[in-house]
C-alpha positions, -999 to 999 in steps of 0.1 A, spaced: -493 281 -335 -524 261 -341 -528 226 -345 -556 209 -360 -562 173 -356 -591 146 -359 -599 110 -361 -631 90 -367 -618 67 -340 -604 91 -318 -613 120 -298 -608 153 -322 -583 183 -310 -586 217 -320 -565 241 -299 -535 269 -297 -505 257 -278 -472 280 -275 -442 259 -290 -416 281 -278 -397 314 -301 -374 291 -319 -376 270 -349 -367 231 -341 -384 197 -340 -414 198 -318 -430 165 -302 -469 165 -302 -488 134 -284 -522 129 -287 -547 107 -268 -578 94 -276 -611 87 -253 -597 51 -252 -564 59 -240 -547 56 -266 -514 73 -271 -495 83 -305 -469 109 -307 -449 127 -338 -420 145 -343 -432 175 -362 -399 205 -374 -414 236 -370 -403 269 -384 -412 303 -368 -406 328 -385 -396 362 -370 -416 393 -368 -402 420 -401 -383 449 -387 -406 480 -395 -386 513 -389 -402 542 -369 -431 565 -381 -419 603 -389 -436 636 -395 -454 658 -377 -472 642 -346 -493 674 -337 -519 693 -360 -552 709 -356 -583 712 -376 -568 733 -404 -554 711 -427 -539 676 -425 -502 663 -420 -478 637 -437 -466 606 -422 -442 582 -434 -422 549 -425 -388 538 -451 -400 504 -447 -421 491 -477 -454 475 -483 -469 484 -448 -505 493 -442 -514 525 -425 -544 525 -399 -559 550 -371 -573 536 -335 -593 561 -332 -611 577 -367 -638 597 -344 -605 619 -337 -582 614 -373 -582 589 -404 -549 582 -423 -552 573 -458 -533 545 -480 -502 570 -484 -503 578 -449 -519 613 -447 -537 620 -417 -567 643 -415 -583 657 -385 -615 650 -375 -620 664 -337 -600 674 -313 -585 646 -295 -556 618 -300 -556 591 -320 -528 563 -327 -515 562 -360 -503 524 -372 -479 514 -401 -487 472 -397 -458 449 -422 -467 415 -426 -440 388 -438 -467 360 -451 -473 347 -417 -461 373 -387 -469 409 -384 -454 436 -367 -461 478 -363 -450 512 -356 -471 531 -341 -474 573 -335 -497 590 -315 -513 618 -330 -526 648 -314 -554 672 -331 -559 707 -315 -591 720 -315 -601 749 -341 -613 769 -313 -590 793 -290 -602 815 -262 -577 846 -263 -568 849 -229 -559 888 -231 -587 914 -232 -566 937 -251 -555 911 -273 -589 899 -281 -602 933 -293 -571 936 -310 -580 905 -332 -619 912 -332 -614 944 -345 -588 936 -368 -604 899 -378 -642 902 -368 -650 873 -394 -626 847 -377 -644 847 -340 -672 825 -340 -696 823 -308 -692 784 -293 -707 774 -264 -717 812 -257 -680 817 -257 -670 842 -286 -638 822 -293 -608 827 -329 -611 799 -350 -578 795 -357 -587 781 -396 -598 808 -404 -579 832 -389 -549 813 -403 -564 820 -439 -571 857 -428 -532 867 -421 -521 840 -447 -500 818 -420 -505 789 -400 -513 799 -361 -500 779 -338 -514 773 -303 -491 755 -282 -460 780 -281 -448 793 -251 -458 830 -259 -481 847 -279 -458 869 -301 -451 887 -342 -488 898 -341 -480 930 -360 -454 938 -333 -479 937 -303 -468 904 -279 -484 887 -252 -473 860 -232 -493 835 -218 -492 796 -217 -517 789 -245 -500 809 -271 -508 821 -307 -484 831 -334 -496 846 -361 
């Protein structure tokens, strides 16, 4: 809460002082550069912070595409922390931007007191080494157009890939498995 205060005759005050989390009467005394004491009994009424109900979708995606957030409470305003890694629009859409995380916020304000939810959102990178030799010139073979060289790397890009086989591939599974019956299991995983 701030006060603001000033007299001609008196020195002026202009300051944030914690009155406590309850509404009630409040005594505020004020003295001058003369010495001069005055005090008033002021109610004050604080309000309390809006109950904003938690974000939900999907908290992981990757360069591809975007992904859907929402929050049941109403007239919120959605924000990123970080927009160098993902930006969320008006209706809460997030798109990707670089690998990375970013923190998703749904901000309600009552008139005078604010309060969030918050998700953190990660982004995968485009970019996959595949980890098994035979597995690689499986896919190079079969999807030459979806390796790009980064770095000096020869590495899938999983966007295009995923537009290649017509699903989404997935690179934090357990296993990589369902690639036209061939599986391989390793801890970065692709499903395609």
């Amino acid at each position: 809460t701030t006060m603001i205060g000033a007299n001609s005759s008196a020195t002026s005050y202009t300051g944030t002082d914690q009155i406590g989390a309850n509404s009630g009467n409040y005594i505020f005394t004020v003295t001058d550069n003369k010495g001069c004491t005055n005090s008033k009994t002021v109610h004050i009424t604080v309000n309390p912070l809006p109950t904003v109900a938690p974000i939900t979708g999907n908290f992981t995606t990757d360069m591809c595409g975007t992904t859907q957030l929402a929050n049941v409470t109403t007239g919120g305003v959605w924000s990123s922390s970080n927009t160098a890694f993902a930006t969320v629009s008006s209706t809460g859409l997030v798109t990707p931007v670089s690998a990375g995380n970013a923190t998703i916020n749904y901000t309600v304000t009552n008139g005078t007191c604010s309060n969030l939810a918050t998700a953190t959102i990660t982004v995968n990178s485009q970019y996959f080494v595949v980890p098994d030799p035979y597995f690689y010139a499986y896919l190079k073979n079969k999807y030459p157009t979806c390796f790009e060289l980064v770095g000096g790397v020869d590495k899938l890009n999983i966007c295009k890939a995923a537009n290649a086989v017509g699903n989404q591939i997935y690179i934090n599974s357990p296993q990589i498995t369902s690639v036209e019956g061939i599986q391989y299991f390793n801890p970065k995983s692709i499903i395609i």
